[in-house]
C-alpha positions in Angstrom: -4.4 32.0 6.0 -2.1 34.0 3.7 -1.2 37.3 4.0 0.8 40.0 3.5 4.3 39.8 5.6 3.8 43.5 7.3 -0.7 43.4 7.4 -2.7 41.7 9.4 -5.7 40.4 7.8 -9.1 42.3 8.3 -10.4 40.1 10.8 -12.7 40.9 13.6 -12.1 39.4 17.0 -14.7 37.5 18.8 -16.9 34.6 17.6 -17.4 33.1 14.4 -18.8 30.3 13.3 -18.7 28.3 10.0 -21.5 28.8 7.1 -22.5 25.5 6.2 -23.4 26.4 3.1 -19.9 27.6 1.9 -17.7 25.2 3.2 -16.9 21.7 2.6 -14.5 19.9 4.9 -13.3 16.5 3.2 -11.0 14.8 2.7 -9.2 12.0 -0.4 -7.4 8.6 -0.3 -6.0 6.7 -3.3 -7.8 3.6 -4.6 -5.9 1.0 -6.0 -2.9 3.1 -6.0 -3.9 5.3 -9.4 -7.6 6.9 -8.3 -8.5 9.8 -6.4 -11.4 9.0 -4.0 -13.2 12.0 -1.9 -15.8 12.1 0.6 -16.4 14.7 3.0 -18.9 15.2 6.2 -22.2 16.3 5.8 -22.6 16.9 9.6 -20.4 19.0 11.9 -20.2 21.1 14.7 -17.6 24.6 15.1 -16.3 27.4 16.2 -13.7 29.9 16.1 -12.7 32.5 18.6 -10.4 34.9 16.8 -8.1 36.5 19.2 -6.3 40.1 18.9 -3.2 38.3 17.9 -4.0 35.6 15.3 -1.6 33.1 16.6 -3.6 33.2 19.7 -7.3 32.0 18.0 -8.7 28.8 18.8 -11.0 26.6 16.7 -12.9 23.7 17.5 -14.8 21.3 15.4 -17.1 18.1 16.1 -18.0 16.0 13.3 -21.1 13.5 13.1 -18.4 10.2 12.0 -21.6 8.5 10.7 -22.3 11.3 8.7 -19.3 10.5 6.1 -20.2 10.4 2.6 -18.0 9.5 -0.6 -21.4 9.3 -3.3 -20.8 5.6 -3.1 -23.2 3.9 -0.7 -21.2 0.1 -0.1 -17.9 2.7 0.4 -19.5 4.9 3.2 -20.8 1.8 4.7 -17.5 0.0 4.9 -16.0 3.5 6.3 -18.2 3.6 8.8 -17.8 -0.1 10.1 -15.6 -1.2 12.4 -12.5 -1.4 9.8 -12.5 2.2 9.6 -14.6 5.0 11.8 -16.6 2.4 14.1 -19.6 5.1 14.4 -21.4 2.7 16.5 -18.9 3.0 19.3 -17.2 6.2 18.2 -20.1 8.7 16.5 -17.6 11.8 16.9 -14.8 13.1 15.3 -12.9 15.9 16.9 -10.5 18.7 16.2 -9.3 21.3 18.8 -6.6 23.3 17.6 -3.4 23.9 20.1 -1.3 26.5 18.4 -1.3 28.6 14.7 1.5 29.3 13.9 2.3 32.9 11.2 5.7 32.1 9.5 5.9 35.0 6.5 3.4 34.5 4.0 2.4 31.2 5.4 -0.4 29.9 8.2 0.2 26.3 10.0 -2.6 25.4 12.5 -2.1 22.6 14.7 -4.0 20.9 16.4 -4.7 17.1 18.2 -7.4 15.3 15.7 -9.2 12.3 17.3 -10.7 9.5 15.8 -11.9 6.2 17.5 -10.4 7.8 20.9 -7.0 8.0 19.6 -5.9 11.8 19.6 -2.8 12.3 17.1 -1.5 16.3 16.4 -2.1 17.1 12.6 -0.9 20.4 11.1 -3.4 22.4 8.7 -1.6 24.1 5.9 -4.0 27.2 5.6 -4.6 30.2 3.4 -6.8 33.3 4.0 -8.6 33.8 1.3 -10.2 37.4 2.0 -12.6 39.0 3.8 -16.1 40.4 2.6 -19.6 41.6 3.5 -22.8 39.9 2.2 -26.0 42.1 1.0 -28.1 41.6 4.2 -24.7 43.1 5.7 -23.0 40.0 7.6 -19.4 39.6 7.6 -17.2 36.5 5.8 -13.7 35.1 6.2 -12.9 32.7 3.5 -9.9 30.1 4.2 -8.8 26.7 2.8 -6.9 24.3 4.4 -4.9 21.2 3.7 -3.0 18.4 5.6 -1.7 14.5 5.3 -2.5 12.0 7.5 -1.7 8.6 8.0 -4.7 7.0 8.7 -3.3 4.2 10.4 -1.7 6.5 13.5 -5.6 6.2 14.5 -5.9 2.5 14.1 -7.8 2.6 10.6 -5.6 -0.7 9.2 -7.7 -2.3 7.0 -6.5 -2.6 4.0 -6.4 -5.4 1.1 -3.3 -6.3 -0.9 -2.7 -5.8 -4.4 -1.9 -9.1 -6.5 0.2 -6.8 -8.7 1.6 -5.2 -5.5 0.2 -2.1 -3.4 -3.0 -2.0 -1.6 -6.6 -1.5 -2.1 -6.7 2.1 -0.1 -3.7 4.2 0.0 -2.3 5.0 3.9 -2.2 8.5 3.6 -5.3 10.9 3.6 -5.2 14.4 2.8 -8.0 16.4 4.8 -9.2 19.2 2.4 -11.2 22.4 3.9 -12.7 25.2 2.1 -14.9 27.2 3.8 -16.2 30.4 5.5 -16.2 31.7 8.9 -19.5 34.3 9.3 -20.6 35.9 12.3 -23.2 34.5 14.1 
């Protein structure tokens, strides 16, 4: 969330929630070392309660981990076996954030992401994007969001090695958020 050093941005306090229909939260791994691959998740669950002080907000969002989808079929299958997500004994995903940080022209939210019951603290590089009103009069925040991960601090080790060197699927993931927060 970006903005001005001196202004606060034009945010309501209270509840929001995000519209599904304008926002995408994904994510992209390397394959083979020299391809970008991204999926994101189709089904999820948040909310945001933005304080009077910014820093002082909290979000919270529950994802469906079997509802992962990269456009290739075999792919989301393998990501949601046991090598990766293990939806059959873990079907949520969860981010609760524990602090947001406002550092100049810059937003950090951290939070503790867990996967497959291992909670790990990520930090959300984030940008306000503006505020605006729709025509049937309900209010918008936009925001993106980026982080990197290493997917293995949650136990997601499979991997296959490279006969040239390197590995099948890179270890780092970057999460990738665009969205909007809308009054409900």
């Amino acid at each position: 969330m970006t903005t001005e050093t001196t202004t606060r941005p034009a945010i309501d306090t209270g509840l929001w929630t995000l519209d599904k229909a304008h926002t995408k939260i994904g994510f992209m791994a390397k394959h083979l070392m020299v391809t970008k691959v991204r999926g994101h998740f189709e089904r999820y669950e948040a909310e945001v309660e933005i304080a009077e002080e910014l820093t002082e907000s909290r979000i919270e969002v529950t994802f469906d981990a079997a509802s992962i989808t990269t456009g290739a079929e075999d792919r989301d299958g393998h990501l949601r076996s046991a090598d990766f997500l293990d939806v059959e004994n873990h079907p949520t995903i969860r981010f609760e954030s524990t602090e947001i940080r406002h550092d100049g022209d810059k937003w950090r939210v951290v939070g503790d992401l867990t996967i497959r019951e291992m909670t790990r603290p990520v930090v959300l590089d984030a940008i306000y994007e503006g505020t605006a009103t729709d025509p049937w009069g309900k209010d918008h925040v936009g925001f993106s969001a980026v982080a990197r991960v290493n997917r293995e601090d949650w136990g997601l080790t499979w991997n296959a090695a490279l006969e040239g060197g390197g590995w099948l699927v890179s270890k780092e993931v970057t999460i990738e958020i665009e969205g909007q927060l809308v009054r409900p």
